[in-house]
Z-matrix of the N, CA and C atoms (Angstrom, degrees):
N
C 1 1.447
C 2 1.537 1 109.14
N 3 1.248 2 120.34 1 122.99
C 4 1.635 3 131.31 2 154.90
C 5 1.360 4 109.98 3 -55.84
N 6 1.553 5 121.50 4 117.26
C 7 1.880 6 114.10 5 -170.97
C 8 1.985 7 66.94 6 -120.54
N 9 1.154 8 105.46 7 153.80
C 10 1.501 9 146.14 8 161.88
C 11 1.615 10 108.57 9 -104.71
N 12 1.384 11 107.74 10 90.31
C 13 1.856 12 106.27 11 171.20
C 14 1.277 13 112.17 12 -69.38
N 15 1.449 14 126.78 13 127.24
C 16 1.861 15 121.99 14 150.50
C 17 1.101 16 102.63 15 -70.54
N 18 1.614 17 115.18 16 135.90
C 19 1.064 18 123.55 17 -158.79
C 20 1.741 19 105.86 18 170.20
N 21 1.024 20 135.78 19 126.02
C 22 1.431 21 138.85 20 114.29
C 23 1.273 22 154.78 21 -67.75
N 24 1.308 23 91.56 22 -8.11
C 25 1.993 24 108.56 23 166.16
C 26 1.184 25 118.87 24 -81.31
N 27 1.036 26 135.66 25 168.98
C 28 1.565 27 129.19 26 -172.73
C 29 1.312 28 82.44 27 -114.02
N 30 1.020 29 116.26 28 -74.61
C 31 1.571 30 150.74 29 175.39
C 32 2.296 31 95.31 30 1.60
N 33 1.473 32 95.55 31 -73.70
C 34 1.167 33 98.38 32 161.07
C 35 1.841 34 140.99 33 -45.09
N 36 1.417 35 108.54 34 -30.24
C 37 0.779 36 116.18 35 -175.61
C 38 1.618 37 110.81 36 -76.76
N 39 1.445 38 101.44 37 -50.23
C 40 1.293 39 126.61 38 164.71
C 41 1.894 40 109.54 39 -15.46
N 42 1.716 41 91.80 40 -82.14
C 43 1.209 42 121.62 41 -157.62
C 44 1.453 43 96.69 42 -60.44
N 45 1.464 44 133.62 43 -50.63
C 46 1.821 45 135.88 44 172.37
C 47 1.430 46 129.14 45 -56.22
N 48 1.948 47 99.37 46 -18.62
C 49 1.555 48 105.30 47 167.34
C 50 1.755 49 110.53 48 -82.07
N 51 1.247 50 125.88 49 -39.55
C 52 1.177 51 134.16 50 -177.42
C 53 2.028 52 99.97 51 -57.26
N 54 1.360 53 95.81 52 -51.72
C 55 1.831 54 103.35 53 -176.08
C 56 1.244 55 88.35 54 -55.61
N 57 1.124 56 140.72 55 -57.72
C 58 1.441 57 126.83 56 -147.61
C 59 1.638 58 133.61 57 -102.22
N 60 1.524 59 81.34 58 -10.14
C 61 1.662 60 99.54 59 174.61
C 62 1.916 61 116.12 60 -43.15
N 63 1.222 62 101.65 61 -39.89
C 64 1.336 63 73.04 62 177.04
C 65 1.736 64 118.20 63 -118.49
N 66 1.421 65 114.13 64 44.60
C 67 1.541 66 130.36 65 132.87
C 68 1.446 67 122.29 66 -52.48
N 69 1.762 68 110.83 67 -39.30
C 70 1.539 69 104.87 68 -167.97
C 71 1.212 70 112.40 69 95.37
N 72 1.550 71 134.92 70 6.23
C 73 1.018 72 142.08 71 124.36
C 74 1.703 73 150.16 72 -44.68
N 75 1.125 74 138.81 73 143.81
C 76 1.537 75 117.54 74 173.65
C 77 1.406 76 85.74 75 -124.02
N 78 1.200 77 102.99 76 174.12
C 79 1.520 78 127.10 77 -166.39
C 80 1.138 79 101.94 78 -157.50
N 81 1.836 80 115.44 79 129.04
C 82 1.355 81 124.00 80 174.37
C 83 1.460 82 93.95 81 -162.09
N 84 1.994 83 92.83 82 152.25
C 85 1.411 84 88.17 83 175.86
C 86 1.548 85 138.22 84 -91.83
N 87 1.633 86 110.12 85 153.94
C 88 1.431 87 98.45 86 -159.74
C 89 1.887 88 103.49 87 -72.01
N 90 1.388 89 103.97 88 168.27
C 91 1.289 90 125.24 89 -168.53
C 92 1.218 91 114.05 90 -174.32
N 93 1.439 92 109.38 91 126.97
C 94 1.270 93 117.98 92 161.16
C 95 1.043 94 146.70 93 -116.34
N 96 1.631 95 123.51 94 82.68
C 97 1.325 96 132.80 95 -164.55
C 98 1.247 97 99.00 96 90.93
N 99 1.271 98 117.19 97 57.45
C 100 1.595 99 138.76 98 -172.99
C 101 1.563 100 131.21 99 42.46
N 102 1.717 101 110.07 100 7.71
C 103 1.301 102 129.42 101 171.10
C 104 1.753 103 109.77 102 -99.67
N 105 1.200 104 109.41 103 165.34
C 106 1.261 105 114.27 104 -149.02
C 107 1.553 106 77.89 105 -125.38
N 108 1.566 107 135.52 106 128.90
C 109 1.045 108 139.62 107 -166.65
C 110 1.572 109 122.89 108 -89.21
N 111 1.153 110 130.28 109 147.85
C 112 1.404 111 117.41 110 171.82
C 113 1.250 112 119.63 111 -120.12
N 114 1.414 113 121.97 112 140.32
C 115 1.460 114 103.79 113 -172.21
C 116 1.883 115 90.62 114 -138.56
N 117 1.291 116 97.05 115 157.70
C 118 1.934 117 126.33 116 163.64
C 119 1.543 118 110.98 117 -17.08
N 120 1.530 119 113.30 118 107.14
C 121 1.728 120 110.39 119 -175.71
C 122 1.877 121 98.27 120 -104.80
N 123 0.560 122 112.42 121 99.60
C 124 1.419 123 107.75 122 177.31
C 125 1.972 124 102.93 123 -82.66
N 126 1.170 125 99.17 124 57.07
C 127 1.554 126 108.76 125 161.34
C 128 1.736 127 133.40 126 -6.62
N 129 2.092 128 78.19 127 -69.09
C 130 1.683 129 82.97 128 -170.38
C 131 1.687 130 131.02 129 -85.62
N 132 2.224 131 85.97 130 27.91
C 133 1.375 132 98.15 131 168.33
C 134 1.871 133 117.54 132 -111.31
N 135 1.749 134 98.20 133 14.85
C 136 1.384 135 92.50 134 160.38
C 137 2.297 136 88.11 135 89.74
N 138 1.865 137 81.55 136 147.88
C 139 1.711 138 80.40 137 -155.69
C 140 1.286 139 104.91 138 -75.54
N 141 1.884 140 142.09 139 12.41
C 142 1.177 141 121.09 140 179.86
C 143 1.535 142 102.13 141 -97.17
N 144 1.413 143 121.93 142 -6.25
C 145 1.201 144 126.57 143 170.22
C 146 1.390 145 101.78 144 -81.01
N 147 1.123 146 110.95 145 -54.19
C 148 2.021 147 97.49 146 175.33
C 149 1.506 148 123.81 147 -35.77
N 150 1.341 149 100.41 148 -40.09
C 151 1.688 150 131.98 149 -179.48
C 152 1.323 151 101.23 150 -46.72
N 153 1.283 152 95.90 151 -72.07
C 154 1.909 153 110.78 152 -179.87
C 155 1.358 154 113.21 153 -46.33
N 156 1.135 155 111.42 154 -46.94
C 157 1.208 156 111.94 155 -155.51
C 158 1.872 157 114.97 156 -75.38
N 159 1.253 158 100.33 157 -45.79
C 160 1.584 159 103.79 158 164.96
C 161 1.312 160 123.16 159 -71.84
N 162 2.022 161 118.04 160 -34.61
C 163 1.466 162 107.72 161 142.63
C 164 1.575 163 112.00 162 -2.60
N 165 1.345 164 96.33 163 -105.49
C 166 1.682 165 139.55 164 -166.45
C 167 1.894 166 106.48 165 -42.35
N 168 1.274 167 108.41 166 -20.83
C 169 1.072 168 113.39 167 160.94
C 170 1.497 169 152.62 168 -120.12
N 171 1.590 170 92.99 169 5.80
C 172 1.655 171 123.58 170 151.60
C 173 1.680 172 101.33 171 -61.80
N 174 1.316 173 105.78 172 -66.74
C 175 1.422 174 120.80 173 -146.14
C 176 1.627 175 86.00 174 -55.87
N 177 0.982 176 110.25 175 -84.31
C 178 1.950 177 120.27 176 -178.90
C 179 1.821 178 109.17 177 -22.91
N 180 1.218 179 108.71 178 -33.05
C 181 1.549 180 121.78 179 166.08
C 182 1.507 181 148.92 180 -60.91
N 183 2.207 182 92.40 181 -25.67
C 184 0.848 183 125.90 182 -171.91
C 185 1.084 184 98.59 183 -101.48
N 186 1.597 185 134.26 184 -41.70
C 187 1.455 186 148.38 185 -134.58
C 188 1.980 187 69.37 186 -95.61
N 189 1.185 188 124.52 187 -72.01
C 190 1.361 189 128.94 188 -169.91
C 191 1.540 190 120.12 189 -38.69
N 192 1.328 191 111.14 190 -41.85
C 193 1.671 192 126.76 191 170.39
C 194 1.443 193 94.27 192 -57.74
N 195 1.381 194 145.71 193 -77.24
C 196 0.928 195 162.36 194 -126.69
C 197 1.958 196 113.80 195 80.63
N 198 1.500 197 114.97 196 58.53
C 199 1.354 198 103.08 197 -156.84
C 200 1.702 199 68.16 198 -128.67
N 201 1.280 200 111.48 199 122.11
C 202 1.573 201 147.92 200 174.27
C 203 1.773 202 114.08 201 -127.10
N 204 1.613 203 102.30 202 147.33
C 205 1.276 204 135.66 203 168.41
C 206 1.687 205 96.32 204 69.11
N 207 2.002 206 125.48 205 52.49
C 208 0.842 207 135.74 206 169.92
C 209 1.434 208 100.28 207 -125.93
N 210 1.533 209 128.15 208 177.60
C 211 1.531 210 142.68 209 166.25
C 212 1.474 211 93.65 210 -131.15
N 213 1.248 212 96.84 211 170.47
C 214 1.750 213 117.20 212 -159.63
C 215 1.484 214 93.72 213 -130.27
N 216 1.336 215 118.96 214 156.20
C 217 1.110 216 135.97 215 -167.00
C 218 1.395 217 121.03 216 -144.47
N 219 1.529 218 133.25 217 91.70
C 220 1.525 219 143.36 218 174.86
C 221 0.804 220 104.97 219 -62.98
N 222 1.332 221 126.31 220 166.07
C 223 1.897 222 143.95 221 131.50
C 224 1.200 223 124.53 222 -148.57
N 225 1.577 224 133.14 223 102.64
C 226 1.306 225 109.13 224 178.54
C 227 1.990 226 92.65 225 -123.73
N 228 1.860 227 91.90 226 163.21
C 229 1.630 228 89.04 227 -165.51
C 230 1.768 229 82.34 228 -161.08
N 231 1.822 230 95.35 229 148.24
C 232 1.268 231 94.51 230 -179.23
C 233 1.464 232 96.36 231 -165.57
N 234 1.849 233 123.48 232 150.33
C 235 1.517 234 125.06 233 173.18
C 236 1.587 235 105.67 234 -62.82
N 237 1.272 236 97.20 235 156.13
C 238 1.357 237 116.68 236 164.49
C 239 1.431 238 130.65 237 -132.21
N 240 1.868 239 116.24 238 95.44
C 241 1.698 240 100.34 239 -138.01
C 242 1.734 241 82.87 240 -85.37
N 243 1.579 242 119.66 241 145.62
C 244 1.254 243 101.12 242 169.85
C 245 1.703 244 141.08 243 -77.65
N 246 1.353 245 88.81 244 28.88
C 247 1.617 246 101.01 245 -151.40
C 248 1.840 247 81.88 246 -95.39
N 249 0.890 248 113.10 247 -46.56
C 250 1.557 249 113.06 248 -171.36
C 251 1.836 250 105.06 249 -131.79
N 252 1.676 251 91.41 250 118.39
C 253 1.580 252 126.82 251 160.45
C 254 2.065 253 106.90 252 7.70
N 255 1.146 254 110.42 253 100.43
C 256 1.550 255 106.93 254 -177.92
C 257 1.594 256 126.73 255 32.90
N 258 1.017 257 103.20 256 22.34
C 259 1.781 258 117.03 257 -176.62
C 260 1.580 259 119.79 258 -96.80
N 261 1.233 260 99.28 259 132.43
C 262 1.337 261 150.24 260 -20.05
C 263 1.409 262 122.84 261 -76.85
N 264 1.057 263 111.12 262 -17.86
C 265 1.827 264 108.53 263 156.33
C 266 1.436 265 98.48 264 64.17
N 267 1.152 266 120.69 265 -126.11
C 268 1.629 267 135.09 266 -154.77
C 269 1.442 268 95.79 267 -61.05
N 270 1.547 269 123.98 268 -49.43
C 271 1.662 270 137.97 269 -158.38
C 272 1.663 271 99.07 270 -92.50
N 273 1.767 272 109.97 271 22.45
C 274 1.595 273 102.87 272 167.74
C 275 1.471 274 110.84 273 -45.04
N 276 1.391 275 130.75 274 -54.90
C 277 0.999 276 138.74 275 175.76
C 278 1.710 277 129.07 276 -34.80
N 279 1.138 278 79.86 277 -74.95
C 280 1.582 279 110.13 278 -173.31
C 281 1.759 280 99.42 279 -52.76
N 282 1.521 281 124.36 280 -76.16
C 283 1.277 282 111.58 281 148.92
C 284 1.399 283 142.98 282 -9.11
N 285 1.483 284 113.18 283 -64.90
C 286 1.385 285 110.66 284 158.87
C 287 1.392 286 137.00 285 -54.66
N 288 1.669 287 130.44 286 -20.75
C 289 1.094 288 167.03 287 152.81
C 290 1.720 289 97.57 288 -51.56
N 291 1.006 290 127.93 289 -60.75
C 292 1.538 291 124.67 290 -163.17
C 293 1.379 292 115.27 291 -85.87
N 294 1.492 293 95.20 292 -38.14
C 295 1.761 294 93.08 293 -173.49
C 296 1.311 295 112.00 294 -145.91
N 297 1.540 296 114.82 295 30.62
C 298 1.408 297 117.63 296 157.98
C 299 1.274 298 117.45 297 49.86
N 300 1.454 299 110.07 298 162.61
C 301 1.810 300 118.30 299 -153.54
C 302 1.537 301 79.47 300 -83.69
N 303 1.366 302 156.11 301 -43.89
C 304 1.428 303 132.01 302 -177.83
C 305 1.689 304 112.30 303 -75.81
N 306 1.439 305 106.75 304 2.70
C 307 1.597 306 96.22 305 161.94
C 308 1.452 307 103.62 306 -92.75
N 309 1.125 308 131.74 307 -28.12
C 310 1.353 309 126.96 308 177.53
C 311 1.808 310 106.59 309 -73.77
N 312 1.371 311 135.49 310 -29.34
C 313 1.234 312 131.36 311 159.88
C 314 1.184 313 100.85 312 -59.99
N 315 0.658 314 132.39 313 -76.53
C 316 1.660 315 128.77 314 -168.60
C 317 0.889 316 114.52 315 -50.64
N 318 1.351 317 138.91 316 10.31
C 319 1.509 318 138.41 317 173.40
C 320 1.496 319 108.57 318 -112.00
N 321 1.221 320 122.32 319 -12.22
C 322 1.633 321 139.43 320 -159.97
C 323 1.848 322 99.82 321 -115.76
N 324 1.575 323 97.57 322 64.93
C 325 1.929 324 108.44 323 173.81
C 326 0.956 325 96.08 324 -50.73
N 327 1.337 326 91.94 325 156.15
C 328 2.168 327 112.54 326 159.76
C 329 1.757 328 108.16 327 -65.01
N 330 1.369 329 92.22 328 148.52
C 331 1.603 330 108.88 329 -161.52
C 332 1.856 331 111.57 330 82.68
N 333 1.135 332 116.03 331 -31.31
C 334 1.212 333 110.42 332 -173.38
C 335 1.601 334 120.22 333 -70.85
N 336 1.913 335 143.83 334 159.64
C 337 0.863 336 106.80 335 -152.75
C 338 1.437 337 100.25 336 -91.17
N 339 1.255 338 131.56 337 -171.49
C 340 1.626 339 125.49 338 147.08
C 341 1.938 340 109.71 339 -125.43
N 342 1.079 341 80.78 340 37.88
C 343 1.891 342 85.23 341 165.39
C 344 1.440 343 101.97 342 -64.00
N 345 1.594 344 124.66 343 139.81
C 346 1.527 345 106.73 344 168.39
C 347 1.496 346 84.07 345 -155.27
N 348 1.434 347 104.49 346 164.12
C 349 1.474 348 123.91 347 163.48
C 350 1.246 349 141.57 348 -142.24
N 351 1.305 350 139.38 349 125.15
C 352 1.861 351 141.99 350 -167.03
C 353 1.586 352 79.63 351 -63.71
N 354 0.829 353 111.37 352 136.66
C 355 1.775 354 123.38 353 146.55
C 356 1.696 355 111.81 354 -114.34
N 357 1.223 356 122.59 355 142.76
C 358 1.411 357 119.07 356 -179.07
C 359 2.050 358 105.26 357 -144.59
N 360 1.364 359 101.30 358 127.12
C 361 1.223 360 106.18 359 173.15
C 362 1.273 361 134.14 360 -92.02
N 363 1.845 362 159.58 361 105.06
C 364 1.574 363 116.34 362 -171.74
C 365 1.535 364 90.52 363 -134.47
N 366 1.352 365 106.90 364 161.31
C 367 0.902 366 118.58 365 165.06
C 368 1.757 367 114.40 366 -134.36
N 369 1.167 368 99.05 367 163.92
C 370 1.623 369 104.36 368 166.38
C 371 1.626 370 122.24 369 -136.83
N 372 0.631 371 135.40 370 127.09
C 373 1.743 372 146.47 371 177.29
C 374 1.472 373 137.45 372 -111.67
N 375 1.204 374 130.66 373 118.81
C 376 1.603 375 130.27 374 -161.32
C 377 1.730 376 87.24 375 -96.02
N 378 1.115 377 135.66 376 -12.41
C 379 1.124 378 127.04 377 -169.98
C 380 2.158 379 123.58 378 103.45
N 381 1.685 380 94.34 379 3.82
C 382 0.746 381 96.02 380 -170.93
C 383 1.473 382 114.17 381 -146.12
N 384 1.861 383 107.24 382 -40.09
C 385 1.175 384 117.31 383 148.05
C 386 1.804 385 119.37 384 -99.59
N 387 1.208 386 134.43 385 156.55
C 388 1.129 387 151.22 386 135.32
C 389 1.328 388 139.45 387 -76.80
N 390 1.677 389 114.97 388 101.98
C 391 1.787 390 104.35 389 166.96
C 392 0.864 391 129.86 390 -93.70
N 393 1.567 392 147.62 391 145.11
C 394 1.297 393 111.15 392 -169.37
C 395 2.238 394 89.83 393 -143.68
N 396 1.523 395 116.19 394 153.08
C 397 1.151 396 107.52 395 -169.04
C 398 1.806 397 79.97 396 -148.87
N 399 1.492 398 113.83 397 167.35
C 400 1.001 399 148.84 398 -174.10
C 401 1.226 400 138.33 399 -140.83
N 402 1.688 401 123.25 400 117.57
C 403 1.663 402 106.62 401 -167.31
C 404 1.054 403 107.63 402 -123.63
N 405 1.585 404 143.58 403 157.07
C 406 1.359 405 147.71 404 -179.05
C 407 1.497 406 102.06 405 -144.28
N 408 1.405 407 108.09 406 135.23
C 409 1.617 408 122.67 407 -162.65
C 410 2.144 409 78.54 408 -146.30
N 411 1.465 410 83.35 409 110.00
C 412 2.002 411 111.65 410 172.25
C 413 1.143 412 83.86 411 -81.52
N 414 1.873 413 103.23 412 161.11
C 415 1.188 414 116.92 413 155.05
C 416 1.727 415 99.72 414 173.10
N 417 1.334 416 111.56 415 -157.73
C 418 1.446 417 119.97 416 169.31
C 419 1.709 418 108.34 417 -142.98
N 420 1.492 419 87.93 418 168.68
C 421 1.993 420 108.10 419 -172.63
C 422 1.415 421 87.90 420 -85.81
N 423 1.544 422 117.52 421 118.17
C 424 1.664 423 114.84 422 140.88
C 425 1.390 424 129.89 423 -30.21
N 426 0.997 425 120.07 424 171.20
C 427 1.814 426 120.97 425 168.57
C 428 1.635 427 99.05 426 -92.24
N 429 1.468 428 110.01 427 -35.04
C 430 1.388 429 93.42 428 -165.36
C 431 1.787 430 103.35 429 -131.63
N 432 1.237 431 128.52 430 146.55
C 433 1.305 432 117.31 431 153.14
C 434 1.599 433 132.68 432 -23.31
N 435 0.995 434 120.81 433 111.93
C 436 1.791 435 128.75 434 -159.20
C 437 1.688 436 102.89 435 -126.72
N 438 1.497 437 119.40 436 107.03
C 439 1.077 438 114.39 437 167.46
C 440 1.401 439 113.96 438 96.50
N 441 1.247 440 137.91 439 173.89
C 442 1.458 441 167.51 440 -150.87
C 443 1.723 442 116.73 441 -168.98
N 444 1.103 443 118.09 442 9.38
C 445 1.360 444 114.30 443 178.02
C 446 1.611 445 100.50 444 -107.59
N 447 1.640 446 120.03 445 161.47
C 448 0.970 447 114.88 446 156.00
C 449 1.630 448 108.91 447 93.69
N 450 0.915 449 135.80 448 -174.26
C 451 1.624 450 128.33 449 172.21
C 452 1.151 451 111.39 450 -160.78
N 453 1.968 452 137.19 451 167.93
C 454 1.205 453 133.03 452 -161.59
C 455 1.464 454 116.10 453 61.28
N 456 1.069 455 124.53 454 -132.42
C 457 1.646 456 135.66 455 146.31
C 458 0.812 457 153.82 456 -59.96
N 459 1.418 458 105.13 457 21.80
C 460 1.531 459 116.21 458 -175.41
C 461 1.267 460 106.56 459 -73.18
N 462 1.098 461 130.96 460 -59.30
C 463 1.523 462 130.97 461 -153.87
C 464 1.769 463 108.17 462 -72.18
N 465 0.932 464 103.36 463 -0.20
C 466 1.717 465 91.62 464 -167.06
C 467 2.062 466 79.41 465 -127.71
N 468 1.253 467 130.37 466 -7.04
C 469 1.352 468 119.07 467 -175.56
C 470 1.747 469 111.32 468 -107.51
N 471 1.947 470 101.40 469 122.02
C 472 1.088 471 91.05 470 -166.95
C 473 1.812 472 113.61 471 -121.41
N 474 1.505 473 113.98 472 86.83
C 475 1.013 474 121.64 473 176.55
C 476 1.747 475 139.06 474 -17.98
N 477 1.411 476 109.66 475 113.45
C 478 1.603 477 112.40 476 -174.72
C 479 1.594 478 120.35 477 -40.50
N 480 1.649 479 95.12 478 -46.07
C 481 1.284 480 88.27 479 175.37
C 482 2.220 481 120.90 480 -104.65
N 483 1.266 482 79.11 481 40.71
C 484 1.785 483 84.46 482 165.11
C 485 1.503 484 112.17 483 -78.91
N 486 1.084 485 105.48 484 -127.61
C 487 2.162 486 147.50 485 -176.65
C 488 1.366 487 93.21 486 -149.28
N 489 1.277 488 125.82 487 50.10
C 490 1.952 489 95.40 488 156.79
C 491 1.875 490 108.55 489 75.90
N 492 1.403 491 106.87 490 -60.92
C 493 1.970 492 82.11 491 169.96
C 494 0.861 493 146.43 492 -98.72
N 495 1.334 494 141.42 493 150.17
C 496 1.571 495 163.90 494 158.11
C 497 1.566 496 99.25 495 3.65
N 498 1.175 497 86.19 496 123.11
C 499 2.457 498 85.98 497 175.59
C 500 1.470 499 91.16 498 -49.54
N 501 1.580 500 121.70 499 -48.89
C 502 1.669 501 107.76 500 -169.63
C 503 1.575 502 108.51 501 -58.88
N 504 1.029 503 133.36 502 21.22
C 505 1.867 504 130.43 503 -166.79
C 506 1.444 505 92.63 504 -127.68
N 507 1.553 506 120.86 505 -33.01
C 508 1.585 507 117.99 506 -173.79
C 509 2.126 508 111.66 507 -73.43
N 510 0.718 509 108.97 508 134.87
C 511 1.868 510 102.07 509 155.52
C 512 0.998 511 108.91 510 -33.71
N 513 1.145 512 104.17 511 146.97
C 514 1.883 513 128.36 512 160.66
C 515 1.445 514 116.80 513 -50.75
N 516 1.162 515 122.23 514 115.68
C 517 1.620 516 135.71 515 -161.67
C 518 1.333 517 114.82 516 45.93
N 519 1.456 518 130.73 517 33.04
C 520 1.359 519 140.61 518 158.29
C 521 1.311 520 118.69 519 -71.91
N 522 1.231 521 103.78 520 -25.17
C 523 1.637 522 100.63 521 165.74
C 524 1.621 523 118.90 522 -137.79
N 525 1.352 524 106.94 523 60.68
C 526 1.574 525 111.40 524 -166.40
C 527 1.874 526 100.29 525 -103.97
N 528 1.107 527 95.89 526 6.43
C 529 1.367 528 101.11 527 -173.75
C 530 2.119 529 109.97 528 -95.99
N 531 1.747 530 100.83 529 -7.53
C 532 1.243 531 94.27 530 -174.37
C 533 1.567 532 93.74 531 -122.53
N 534 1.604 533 111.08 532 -3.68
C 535 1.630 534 91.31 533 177.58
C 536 1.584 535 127.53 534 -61.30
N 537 1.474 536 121.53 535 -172.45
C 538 1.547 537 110.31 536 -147.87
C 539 2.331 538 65.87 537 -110.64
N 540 0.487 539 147.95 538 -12.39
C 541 1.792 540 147.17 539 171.67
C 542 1.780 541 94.71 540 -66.83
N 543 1.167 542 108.86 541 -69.51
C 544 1.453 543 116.51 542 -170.19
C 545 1.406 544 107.16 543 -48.12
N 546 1.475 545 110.49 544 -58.66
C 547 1.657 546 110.24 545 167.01
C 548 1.040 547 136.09 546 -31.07
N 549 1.635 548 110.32 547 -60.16
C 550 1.281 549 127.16 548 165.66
C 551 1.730 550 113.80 549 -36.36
N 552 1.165 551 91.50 550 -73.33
C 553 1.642 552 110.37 551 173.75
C 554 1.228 553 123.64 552 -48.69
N 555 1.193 554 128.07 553 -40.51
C 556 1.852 555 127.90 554 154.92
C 557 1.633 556 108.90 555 -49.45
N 558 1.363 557 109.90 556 -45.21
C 559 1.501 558 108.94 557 -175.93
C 560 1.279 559 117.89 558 -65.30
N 561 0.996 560 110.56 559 -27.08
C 562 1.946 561 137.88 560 -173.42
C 563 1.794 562 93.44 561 -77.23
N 564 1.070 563 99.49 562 -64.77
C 565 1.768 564 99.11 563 -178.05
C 566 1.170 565 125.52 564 -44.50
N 567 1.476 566 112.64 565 -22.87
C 568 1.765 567 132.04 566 -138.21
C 569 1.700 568 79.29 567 -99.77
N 570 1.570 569 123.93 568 -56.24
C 571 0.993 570 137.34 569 -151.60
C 572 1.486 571 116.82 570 -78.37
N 573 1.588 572 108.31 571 -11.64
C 574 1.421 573 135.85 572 -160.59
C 575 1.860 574 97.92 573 -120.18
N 576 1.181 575 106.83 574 -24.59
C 577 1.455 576 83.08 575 164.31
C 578 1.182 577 158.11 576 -75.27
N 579 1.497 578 106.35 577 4.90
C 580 1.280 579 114.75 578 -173.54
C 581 2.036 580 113.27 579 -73.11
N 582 1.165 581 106.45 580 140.26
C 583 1.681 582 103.92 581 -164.25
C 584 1.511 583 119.31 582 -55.73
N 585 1.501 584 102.35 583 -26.88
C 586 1.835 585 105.50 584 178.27
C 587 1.749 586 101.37 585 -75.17
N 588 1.260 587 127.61 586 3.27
C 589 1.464 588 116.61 587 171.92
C 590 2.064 589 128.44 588 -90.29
């Protein structure tokens, strides 16, 4: 199956062809008329609604191109510090953008917890069926910014199942095997392998 990722990262695209290569799948990103499309995040309904939502609006996108006998490919993924109620979840981004990983330290007092977690959603769709898989990568908030590798939260996020440092402290794809994306995406593969797909 040809899956079409939404997507503007390469990076991502990258990392879901390697997961999936040996499903028997290819993976490339979608584009239309050599732009990479953007569509409506309705955020502050949490990232499996983001999921849906660009779903539902790839497909209608595709049907409009006239681009047939492809599947579509979601992902949305976001921290979850446990100190405060699903936050920031969908607006990982957007958050990080406004007030930076030392505005987010600075929001995380002593006594308070720093349990946090990547959550990652994906789905894929032929237009007729839906798969859908889910990844969660535990861990805790550093005290301090750790590292230069990695992007978003890496440097201040320090995975349960690491050694103690910050994804920004690990090499580049040294630990792509425990992120909560990769997870997702193994589960996605698992579900996609069967030969009639």
């Amino acid at each position: 199956m040809r899956i079409l990722f939404v997507t503007s990262n390469q990076g991502k695209v990258s990392e879901t062809r390697k997961l999936l290569a040996d499903s028997g799948h290819t993976v490339e990103q979608l584009l239309v008329r050599g732009v990479a499309p953007e569509f409506d995040e309705p955020k502050e309904l949490g990232i499996e609604a983001v999921a849906n939502s660009k779903m539902v609006q790839a497909l209608i996108l595709l049907e409009q191109e006239g681009i047939e006998g492809v599947a579509v490919m979601v992902e949305d993924s976001g921290v979850f510090l446990d100190a405060f109620d699903e936050w920031p979840g969908a607006k990982s981004a957007e958050v990080e953008r406004q007030i930076g990983l030392e505005g987010i330290l600075s929001m995380l007092r002593e006594g308070m917890p720093r349990g946090a977690e990547f959550r990652a959603v994906a789905k894929v769709s032929d237009g007729v069926s839906t798969w859908s898989a889910e990844g969660v990568c535990r861990g805790k908030i550093a005290d301090s910014i750790r590292g230069s590798g990695g992007f978003g939260y890496d440097p201040i996020f320090i995975p349960n199942e690491g050694d103690g440092r910050t994804f920004g402290e690990w090499e580049e794809g040294k630990y792509s095997g425990i992120t909560h994306r990769a997870k997702a995406m193994n589960s996605l593969a698992e579900l996609l392998r069967s030969p009639s797909r």
